[in-house]
N, C-alpha and C positions, 0 to 999 in steps of 0.2 A: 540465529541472527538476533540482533536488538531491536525494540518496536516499545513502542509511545504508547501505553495502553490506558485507558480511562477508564478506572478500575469501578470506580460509584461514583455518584454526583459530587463536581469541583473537586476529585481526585486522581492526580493519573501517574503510574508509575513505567518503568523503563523495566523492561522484560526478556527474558528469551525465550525466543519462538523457534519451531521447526523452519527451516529454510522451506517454500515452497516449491511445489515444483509440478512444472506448465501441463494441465490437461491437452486436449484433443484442439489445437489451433489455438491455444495459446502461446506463451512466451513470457519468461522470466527474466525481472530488472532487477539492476542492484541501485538502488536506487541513489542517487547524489543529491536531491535538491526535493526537497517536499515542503509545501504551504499546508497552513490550517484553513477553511474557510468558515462561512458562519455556520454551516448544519453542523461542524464538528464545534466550534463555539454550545454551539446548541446544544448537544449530547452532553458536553464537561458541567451544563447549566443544569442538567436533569429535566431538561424542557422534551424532550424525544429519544428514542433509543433505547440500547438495553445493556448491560456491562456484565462481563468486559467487551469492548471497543477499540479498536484499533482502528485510528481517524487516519486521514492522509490521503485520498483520493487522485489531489492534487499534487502531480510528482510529476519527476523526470529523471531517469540515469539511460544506464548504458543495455542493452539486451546482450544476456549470456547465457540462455538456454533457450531454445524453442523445441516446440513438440505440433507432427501432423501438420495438416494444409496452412503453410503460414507464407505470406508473401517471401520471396526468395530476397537472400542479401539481409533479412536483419539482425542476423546475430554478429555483433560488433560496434551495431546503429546505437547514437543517440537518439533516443525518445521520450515522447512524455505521454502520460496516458491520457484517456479521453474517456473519463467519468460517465 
């Protein structure tokens, strides 16, 4: 998959990543909708962090795999995460 990565300070280039995939009660998005906020502002500024960096916390898509104790009915759901 593609990912925003911030490679060094005020640098960040577009990547490919392994697709992840959900441990023990988690669950895997595709994500549609993702914000920057200031900690990742922060990171690109070389004020905290360590690179590479893949920012993005702030997101929402769809759930299309889950793995182990996961509330029942989400795979299919819209959702956003909660940082």
């Amino acid at each position: 998959m593609k990912a925003l990565a911030i490679v060094e300070k005020g640098r960040a280039e577009v990547v490919d990543v392994p697709d992840p995939e959900p441990g023990p009660g988690e669950v895997s998005i595709a994500i549609s909708h993702v914000g920057l906020c200031g900690t990742d502002l922060h990171v690109f500024d070389g004020v905290f962090g360590s690179f590479p960096m893949i920012p993005g916390h702030d997101a929402a898509g769809l759930v299309t795999a889950v793995s182990g104790p996961t509330p029942p009915g989400l795979l299919g759901r819209l959702v956003t995460i909660d940082p």
